[in-house]
N, C-alpha and C positions, 0 to 999 in steps of 0.2 A: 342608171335606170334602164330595164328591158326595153330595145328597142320597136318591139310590138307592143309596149303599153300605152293604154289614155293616159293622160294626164287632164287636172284638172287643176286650175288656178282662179279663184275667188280673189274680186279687185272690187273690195267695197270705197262704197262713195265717201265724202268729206267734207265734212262743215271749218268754215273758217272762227275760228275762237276772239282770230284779232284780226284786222285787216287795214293797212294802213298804207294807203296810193300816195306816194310823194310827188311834187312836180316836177323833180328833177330827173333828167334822162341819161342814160347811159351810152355808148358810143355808137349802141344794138339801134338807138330808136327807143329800148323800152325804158319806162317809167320804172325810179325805185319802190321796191316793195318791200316792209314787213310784213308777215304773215304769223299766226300760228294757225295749225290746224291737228284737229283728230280724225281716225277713222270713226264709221260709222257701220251697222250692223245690214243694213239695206249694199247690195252688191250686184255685180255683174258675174255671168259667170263664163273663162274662156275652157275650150276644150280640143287640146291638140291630140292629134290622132295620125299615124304615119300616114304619108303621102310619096309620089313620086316629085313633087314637085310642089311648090305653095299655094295653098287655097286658101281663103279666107270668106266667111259667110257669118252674117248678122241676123239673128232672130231675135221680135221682127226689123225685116230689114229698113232700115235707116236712112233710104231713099237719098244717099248721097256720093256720089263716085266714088269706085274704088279705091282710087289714087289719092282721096281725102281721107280715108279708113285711118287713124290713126295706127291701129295693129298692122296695117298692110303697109302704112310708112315704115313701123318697127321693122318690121321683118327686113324690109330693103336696104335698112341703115343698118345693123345687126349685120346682114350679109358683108356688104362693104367693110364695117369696122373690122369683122372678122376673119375675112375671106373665104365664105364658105357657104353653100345654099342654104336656106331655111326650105325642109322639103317633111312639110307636115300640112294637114288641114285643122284649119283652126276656124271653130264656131263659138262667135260673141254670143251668149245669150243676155239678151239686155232688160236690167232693171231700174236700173237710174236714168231718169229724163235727158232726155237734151236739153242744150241753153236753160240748165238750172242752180248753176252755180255748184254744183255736187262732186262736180268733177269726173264723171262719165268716161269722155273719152279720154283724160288722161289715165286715170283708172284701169282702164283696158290696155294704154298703152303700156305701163309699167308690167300689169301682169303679163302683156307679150314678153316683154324683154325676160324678167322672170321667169316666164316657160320655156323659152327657147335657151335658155343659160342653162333650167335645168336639164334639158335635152344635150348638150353639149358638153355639160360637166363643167361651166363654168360659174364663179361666185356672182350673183347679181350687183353687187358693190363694186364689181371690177372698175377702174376707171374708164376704159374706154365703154363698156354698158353703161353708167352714167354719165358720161359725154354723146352718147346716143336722145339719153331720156331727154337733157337740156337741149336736145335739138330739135326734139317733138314738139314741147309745151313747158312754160312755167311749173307748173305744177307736178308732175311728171316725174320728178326727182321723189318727191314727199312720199310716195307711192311706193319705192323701191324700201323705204326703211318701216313704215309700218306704226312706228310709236306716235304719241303727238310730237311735235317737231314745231322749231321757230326757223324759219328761213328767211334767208333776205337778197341783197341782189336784186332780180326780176323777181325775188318769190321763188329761183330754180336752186339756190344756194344753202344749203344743210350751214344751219349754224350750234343748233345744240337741240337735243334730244328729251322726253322729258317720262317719267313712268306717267302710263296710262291714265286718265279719268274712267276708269272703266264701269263697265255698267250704270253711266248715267242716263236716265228717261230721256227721249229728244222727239218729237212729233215734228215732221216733216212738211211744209203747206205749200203749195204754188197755185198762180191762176190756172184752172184748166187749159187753158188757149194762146198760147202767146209766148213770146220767151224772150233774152236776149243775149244781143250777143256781148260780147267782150269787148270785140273794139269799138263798139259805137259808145257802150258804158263807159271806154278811156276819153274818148272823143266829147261825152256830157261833160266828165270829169276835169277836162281841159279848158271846156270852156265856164264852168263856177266849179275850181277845186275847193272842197271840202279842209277841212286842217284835221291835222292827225288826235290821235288819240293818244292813251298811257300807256304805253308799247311798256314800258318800265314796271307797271304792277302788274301787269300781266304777266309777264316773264317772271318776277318774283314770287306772284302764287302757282304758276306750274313747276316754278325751282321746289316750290315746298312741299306740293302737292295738295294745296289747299284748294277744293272744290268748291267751297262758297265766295270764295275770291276770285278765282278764274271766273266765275259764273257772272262776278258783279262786273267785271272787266271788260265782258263783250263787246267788242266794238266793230263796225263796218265805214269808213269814209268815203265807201264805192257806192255806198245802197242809198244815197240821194239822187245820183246818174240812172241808177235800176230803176228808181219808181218814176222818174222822170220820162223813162222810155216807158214801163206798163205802170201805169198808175194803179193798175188792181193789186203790184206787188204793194205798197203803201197799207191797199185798206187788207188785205192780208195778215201785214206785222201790226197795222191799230187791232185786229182784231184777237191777235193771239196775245199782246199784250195786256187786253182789257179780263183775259179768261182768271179765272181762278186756278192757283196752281200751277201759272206759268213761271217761272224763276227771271228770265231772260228770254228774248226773241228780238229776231235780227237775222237783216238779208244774208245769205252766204253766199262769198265770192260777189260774181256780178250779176246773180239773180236768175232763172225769175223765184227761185225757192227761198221761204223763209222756214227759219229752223229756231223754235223753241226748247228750251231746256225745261223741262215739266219737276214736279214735287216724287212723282211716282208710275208707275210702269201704266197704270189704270189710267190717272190721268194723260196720259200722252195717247194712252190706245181709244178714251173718250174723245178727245179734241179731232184726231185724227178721222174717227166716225162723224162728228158732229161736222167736221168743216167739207168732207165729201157729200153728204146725204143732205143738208141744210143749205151749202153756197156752192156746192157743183166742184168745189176746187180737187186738184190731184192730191193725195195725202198719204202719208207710211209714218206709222209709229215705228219706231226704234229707238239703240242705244248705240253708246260712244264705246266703242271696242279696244280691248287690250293690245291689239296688234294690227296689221295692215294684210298684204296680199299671205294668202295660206297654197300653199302645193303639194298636190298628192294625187295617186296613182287611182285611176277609177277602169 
């Protein structure tokens, strides 16, 4: 890559397909996790630009220290793993909510890593780049490969890869106001865990590529913890389940968003109007994407 070019890396968000909190912990402190997840068509978008030295800037900004910046942890781990300055400016532009289970700031961080590997000429797969990512966040890994993906471990653990759901309708919904966090959602989920789900048909309709199957599959054992802490996530998922044309709906991740799988691009771009303009709530129609972070020269 010419060293006076923009780069530009799109880090779309991610709905969990399965989601299944075990009680058992690992050496870390964290809880075992299945997951599956896919990208999603709603994104963030980063923008490196040469620098003398590392910048990083959030639009709009994100009102939370530096040194929490998920990208601005990247860059500093990225240094260290590799020995060598990160000396570019990099501006978040942010589309996906905080505290919405979508995966935002992991999203961002992965696409760090990702832009700075391509600034450097290095494979983002590298081991020590995802030894980086698992050091960020759970999630964090799923982001570097891009397809839907079943992981386990904490959730930071690639275990098999699956072709795309692609282009499925998905309508988007959180309470305007509220959100939460993660660890208090382990902390509900600690004190009344949930019991897992069919992690096994699950996996067998993304082995096949059956989409009516994945769809019947959904499952979350974290989103009793979520509505427990905002009870508006609750009447959110009663209410997009009760719509016509919803397939499925179910919290992602640890909330505050719920994400429906709709019949058609109309209906998911309906609900999405209906639930912003009728009950106030934050809303994006979109779809389940072929691929994960995208990079390219702008």
């Amino acid at each position: 890559m010419n060293a006076a070019a923009r780069l530009r890396v799109d880090a779309p968000a991610k709905v969990n397909l399965y989601l299944g909190i075990h009680t058992t912990t690992d050496a870390r402190g964290y809880h075992r996790v299945d997951t599956v997840m896919t990208a999603l068509g709603l994104a963030d978008t980063l923008i490196f630009e040469p620098a003398c030295d590392l910048q990083v800037t959030t639009v709009p900004d994100a009102g939370i220290p530096i040194e929490k910046n998920t990208v601005w942890r990247v860059a500093h781990a990225m240094s260290e793993a590799f020995g060598r300055p990160v000396e570019a400016s990099i501006t978040v532009e942010k589309h996906i909510p905080l505290q919405s289970g979508l995966g935002g700031p992991s999203a961002d961080a992965a696409a760090a890593i990702a832009g700075i590997c391509e600034l450097w000429g290095i494979d983002r797969t590298d081991p020590a780049a995802v030894a980086v990512a698992r050091s960020i966040g759970a999630d964090v890994p799923f982001f570097l490969y891009g397809p839907p993906a079943y992981l386990a471990g904490a959730g930071d653990e690639l275990v098999e890869l699956f072709e795309p759901l692609d282009d499925v309708p998905v309508v988007l919904v959180k309470p305007r106001h509220g959100g939460v966090s993660t660890i208090e959602a382990y902390r509900r989920f600690d004190a009344d865990p949930c019991e897992l789900g069919d992690l096994s048909g699950m996996l067998r309709a993304m082995r096949a590529g059956d989409k009516d199957a994945a769809i019947g599959a959904v499952f979350n054992n974290l989103a009793p913890a979520a509505i427990d802490i905002l009870p508006e996530i609750g009447d959110v998922r009663g209410w997009l389940r009760a719509q016509p044309g919803v397939r499925a709906a179910e919290v992602s991740g640890s909330g505050a968003t719920v994400f429906a799988v709709c019949e058609s691009h109309d209906i998911a771009q309906r609900l999405a109007a209906v639930a912003s303009d009728q009950h106030g709530w934050w809303s994006c129609a979109t779809k389940m994407e072929k691929s994960g972070l995208t990079v390219s020269t702008c």
